[in-house]
C-alpha positions in Angstrom: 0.0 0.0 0.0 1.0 3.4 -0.8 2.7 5.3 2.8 0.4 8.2 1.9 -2.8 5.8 2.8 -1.8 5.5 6.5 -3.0 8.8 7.4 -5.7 9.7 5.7 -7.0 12.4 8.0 -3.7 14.3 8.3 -3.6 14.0 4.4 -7.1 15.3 3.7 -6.6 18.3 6.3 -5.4 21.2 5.8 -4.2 22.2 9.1 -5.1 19.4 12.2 -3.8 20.0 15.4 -1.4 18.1 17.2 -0.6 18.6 20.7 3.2 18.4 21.5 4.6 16.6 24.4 7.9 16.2 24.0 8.9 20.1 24.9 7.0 19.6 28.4 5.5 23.0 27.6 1.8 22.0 26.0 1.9 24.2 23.0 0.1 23.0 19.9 2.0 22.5 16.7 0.7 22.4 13.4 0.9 19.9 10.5 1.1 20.5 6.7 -1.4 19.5 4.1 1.1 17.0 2.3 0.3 14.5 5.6 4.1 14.9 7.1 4.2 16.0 10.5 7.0 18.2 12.1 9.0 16.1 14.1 7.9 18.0 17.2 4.7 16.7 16.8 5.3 13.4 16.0 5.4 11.7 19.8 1.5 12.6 20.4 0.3 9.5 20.7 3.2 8.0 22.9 4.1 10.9 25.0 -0.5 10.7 26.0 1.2 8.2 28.4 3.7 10.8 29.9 0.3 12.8 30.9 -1.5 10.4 32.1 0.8 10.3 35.1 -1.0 13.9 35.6 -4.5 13.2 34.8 -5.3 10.4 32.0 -4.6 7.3 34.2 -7.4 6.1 36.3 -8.2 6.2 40.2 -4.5 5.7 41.7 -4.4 7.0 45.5 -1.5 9.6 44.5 -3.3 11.2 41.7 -6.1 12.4 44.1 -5.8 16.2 44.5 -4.8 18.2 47.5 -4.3 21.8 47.9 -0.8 21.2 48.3 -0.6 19.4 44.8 -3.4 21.4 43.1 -1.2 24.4 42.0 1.0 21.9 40.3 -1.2 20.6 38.3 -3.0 24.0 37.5 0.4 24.4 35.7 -0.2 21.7 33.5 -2.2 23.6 30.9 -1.7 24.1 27.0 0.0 27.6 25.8 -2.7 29.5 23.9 -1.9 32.2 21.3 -5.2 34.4 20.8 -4.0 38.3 19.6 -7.8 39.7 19.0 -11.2 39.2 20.5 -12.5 37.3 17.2 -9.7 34.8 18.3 -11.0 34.2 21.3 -14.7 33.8 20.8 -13.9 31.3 18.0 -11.9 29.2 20.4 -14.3 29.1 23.3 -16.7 28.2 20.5 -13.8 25.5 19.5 -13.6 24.6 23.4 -17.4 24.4 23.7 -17.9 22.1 20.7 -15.7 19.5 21.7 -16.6 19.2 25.5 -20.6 18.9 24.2 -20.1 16.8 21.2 -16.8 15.1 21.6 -17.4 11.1 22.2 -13.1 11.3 22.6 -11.9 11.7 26.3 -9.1 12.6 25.4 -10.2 15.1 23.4 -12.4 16.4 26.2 -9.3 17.0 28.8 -6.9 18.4 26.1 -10.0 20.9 25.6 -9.5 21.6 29.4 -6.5 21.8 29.5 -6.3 24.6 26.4 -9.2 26.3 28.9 -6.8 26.5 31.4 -4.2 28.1 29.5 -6.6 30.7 28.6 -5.8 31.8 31.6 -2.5 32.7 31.0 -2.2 33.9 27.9 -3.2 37.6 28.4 -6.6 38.1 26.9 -8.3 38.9 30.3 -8.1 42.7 29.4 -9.8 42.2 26.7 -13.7 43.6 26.9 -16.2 40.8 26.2 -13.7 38.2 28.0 -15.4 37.8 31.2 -19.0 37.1 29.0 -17.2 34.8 26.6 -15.9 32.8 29.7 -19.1 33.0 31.2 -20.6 31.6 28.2 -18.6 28.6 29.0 -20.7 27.6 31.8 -23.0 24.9 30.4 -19.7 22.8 28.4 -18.1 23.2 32.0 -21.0 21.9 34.1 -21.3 19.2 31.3 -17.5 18.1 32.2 -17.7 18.0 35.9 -20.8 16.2 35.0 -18.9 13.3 32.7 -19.0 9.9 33.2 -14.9 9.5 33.4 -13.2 10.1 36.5 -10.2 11.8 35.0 -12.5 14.5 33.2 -14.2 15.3 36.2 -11.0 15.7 37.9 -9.8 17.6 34.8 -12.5 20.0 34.8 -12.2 20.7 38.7 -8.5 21.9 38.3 -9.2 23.5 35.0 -12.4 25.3 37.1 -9.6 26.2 40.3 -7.2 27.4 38.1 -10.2 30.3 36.5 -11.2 30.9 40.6 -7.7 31.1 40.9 -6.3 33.9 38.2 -9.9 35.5 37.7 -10.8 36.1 41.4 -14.3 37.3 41.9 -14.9 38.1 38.6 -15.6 34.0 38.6 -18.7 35.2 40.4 -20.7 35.0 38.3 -20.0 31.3 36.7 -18.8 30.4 39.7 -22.6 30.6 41.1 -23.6 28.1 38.5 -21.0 25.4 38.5 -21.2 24.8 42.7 -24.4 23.1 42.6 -23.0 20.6 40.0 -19.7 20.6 42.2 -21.4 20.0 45.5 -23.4 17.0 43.6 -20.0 15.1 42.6 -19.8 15.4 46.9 -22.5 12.3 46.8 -20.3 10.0 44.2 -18.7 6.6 45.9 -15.5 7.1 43.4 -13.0 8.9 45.8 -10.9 10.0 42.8 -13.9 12.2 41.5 -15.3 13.5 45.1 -12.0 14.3 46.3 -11.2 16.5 43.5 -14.6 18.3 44.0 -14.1 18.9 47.6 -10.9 20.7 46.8 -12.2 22.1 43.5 -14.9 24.1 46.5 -12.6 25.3 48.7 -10.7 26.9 46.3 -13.5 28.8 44.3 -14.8 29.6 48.0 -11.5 31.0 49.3 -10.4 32.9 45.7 -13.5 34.3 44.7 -15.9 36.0 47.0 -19.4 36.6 45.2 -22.4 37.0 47.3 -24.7 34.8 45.3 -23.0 32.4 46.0 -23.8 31.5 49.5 -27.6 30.8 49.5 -26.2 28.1 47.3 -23.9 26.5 50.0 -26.4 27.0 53.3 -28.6 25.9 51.4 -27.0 22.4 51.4 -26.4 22.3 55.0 -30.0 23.3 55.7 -32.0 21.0 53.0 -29.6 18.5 51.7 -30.6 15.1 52.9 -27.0 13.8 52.8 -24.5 13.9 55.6 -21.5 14.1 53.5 -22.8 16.8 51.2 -24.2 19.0 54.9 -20.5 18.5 56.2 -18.5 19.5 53.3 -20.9 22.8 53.3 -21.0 23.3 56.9 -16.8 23.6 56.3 -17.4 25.7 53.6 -19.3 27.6 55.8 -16.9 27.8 57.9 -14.5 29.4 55.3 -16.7 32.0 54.4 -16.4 33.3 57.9 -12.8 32.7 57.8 -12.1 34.6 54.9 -14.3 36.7 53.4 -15.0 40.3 53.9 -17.7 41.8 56.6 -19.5 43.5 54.3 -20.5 40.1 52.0 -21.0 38.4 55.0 -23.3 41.1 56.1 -25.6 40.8 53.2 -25.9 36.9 53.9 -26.1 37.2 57.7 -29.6 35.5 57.6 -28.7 32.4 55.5 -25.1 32.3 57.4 -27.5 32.2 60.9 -29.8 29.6 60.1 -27.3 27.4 58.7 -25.1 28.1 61.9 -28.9 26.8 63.8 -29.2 23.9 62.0 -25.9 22.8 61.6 -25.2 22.6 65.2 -28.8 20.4 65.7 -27.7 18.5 62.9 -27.8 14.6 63.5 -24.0 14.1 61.5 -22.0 14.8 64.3 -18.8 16.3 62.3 -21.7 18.6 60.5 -22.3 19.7 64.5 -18.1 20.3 65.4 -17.6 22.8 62.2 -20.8 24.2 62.9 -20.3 25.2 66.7 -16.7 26.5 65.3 -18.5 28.7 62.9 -21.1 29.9 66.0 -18.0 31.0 67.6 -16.5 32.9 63.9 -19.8 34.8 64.3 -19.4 35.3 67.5 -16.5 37.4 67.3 -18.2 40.0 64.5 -21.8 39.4 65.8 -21.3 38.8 69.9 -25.1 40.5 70.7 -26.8 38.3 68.1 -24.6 35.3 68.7 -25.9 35.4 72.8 -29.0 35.7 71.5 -28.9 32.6 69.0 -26.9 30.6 72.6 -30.5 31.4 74.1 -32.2 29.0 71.5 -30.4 26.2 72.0 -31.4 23.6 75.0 -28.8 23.1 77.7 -26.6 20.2 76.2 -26.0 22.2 73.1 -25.4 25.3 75.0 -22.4 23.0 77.1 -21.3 21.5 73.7 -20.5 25.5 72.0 -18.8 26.1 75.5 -16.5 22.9 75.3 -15.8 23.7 71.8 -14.8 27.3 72.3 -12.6 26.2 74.9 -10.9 23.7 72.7 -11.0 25.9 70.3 -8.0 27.7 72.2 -5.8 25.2 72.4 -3.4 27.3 74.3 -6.4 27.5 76.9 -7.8 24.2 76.8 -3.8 22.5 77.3 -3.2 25.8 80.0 -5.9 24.2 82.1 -4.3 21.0 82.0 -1.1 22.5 83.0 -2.1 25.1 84.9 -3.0 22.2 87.8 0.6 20.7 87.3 2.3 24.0 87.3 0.8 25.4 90.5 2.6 22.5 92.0 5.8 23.4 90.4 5.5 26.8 91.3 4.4 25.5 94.6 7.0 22.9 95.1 10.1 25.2 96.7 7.7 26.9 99.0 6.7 23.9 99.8 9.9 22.2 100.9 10.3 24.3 103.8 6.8 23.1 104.5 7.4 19.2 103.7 10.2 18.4 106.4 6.9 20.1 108.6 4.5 17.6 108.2 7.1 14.5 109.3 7.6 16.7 112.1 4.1 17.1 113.0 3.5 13.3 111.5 5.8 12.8 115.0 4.1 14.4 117.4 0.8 13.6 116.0 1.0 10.1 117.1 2.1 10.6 120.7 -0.7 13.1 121.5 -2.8 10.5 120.0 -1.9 7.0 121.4 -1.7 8.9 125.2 -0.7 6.0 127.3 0.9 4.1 124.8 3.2 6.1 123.5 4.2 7.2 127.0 5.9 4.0 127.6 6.9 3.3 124.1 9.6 6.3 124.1 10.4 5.1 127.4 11.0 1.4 126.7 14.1 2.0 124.8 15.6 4.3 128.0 14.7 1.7 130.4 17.0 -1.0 128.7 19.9 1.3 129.1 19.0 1.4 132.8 18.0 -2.1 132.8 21.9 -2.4 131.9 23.2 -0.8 134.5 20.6 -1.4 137.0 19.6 -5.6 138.6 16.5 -7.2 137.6 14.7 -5.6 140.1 14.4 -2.7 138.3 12.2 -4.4 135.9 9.7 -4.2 138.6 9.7 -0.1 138.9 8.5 0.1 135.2 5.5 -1.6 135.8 4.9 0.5 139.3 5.8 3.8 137.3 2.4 3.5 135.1 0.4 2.5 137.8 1.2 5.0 140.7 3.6 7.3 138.5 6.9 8.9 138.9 6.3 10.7 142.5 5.5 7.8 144.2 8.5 6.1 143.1 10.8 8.1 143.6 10.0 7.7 147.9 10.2 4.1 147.2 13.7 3.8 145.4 15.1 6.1 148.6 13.3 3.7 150.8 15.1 0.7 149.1 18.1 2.0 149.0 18.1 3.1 152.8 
């Protein structure tokens, strides 16, 4: 057969694209009509192994992301080149087609991957970017919503990395893909679930958009599974953590009654962040806070109490060590005070064993005198406790006259 038959799509196509991953550095080199490709190009299909070590191979426990590891792979994105605004409508058109229509996985993460490096490639001054991204939103929810693990994961970095360099201009989309975020929350395959739950925290510590949190109480309140109410109740907890007053103002209703429900909530992890989040408000809201404390019966009202003091660790190990170090601290005052006690230990006994301890302190003086003395004077012990020391005294003068 002729050599021109084995590639019959590059030979029919004028320009196909061919991503190049020998150079490490994603950019997209073209091919020529004649059906030669540049030798650049040529290791696609055997250098798709070298990525899936990032995102292609399936369900491995060190694939799974982490926020320590999700920046990395945020860098893993294709180099775009778009110079005018035409440019990059028709490639967010391009970008759109394939993640909708595209039967190719492959296809569908490279797409998401060129996403990502629209990011980088300087367009976001351009005028209609933000509503040409935004325009994206079904194709993305579509991805996070696909059936393959590794495009799910794909989409949540590519959807981190546009929280991430957009900020709250994400808003917007960002209010649209956390629903279909917080439902991979509820899928069994940890690979997907994991990268959702970091996918979350991101958009909710990058981009700050109002909007967007009746979308997350609303889970805590209303969602009927314990996972999904915990992850939100932590996301919760985020908001308080990092965004400003004034958005967390607006929402101070929807924050409140997801702080009340989450600390009635039957999940018990769903109760810890929540309490931690009472106590959040409770340093910008302390008047409404004591007034929320009021609602709750007394168990719960113990529970926010142990959890703010174990919230200070400092305070909660201090109490523990404040009883040993009183008795350090105590310890050299007490010495001069310890060799006391034996003392008194001493005296204690003789007031209380009266007659006993009358003779016992004199039994050990008696043998000396014993020595000296006949066996006679074994007699004048015996006459000592019954008539006492006066009365023997006459006697041993008697006996001796």
């Amino acid at each position: 057969m002729d050599d021109n038959v084995e590639n019959p799509r590059l030979a029919s196509s004028d320009e196909s694209l061919v991503e190049d991953r020998n150079g490490g550095s994603g950019r997209i080199a073209k091919s020529t009509s004649s059906g030669t490709l540049n030798k650049r190009a040529m290791p696609l299909k055997k250098s798709a192994s070298s990525h899936k070590k990032g995102g292609l191979s399936s369900g491995n426990e060190s694939e799974l992301l982490t926020e320590e590891n999700l920046d990395t792979y945020i860098q893993d994105y294709n180099t775009v080149d778009i110079s005018s605004q035409k440019e990059l409508t028709d490639f967010c058109n391009n970008i759109s087609d394939i993640l909708d229509n595209s039967d190719d996985w492959e296809k569908r993460i490279v797409a998401l991957r060129d996403l990502r490096g629209l990011m980088y490639c300087g367009v976001d001054h351009f005028k209609g970017f933000k509503a040409t991204v935004n325009a994206l939103s079904r194709s993305i929810e579509k991805a996070l919503k696909d059936l393959r693990s590794q495009v799910v994961r794909e989409a949540c970095i590519t959807v981190s990395a546009m929280s991430t360099e957009m900020g709250n201009d994400f808003g917007v989309l960002a209010e649209k893909l956390l629903t279909p975020i917080f439902s991979i929350l509820l899928i069994n395959v940890k690979v997907m679930n994991v990268s959702a739950h970091v996918c979350a925290r991101r958009v909710i510590s990058c981009t700050q958009y109002s909007k967007m949190v009746p979308v997350i109480c609303d889970q805590v309140t209303k969602s009927k599974s314990a996972m999904c109410r915990r992850r939100c109740a932590e996301y919760v907890e985020l908001i308080w953590k990092l965004w400003e007053l004034s958005l967390i103002t607006k929402n101070l209703s929807i924050l409140e009654a997801s702080i009340k429900s989450g600390v009635n909530d039957a999940d018990s992890d769903t109760r810890t962040i929540s309490r931690q989040s009472f106590w959040l408000y409770h340093e910008h809201f302390p008047k409404n806070a004591e007034n929320m404390m009021k609602l709750f019966d007394a168990s719960k009202r113990k529970m926010l109490q142990e959890t703010k003091m174990g919230k200070a660790a400092p305070v909660g190990a201090g109490s523990s060590s404040t009883l040993k170090r009183p008795t350090k601290k105590l310890a050299p005052g007490s010495s001069a005070t310890l060799p006391k006690p034996p003392t008194m230990s001493k005296s204690t006994p003789d007031l209380s064993q009266l007659g006993k301890t009358a003779s016992l302190p004199r039994q050990p003086k008696t043998p000396a005198r014993v020595q000296g003395a006949p066996r006679s004077s074994a007699s004048s012990p015996a006459t000592e406790k019954s008539t006492g020391v006066s009365t023997t005294q006459p006697r041993t003068a008697g006996g001796s006259a």
